[in-house]
N, C-alpha and C positions, 0 to 999 in steps of 0.2 A: 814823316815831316809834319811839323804841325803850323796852324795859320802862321806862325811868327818868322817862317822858314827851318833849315834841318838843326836838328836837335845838339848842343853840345856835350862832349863828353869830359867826365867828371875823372878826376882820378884819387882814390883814397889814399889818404897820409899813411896809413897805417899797413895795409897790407897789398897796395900798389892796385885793387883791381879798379880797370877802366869802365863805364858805364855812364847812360843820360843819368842826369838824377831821379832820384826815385823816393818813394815812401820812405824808406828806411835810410837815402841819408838824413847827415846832417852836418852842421859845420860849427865852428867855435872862429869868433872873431869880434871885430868891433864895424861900423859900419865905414870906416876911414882905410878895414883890409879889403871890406865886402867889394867899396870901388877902385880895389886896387889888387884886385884878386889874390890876396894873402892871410885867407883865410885858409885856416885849417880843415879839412875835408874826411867825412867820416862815413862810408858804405854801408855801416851796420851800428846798434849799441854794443855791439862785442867789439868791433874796433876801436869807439871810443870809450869805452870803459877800459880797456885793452893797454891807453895812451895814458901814461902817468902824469904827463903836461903839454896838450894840447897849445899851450903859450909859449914855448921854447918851440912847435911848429912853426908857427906864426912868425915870433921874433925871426929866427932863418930864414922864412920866407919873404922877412922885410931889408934883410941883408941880404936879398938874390944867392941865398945858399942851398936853395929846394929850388 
């Protein structure tokens, strides 16, 4: 647990794995998904180089379809 309280877990778009964040994510989005948590979420560069559009993420995730 760190000062802020327990740590949340992330879950990657691409190959589903669960973890806090870390080094190696990363995400793709604009700051209007970031506070609206519909940002697309990436565990490795091989996940998201992996994702041929990362914005069809997103957009599903702004139609509550992820």
């Amino acid at each position: 647990m760190s000062n802020y309280g327990p740590r949340r877990i992330h879950r990657c778009d691409r190959c589903g794995k669960e973890s806090a964040w870390g080094p190696n994510w990363s995400w793709y989005g604009n700051e209007f998904d970031h506070e609206n948590d519909t940002v697309a979420k990436f565990c490795s560069e091989k996940c998201k180089a992996g994702t041929p559009t990362p914005l069809a993420i997103v957009r599903a995730k702004r139609r509550g379809e992820r």
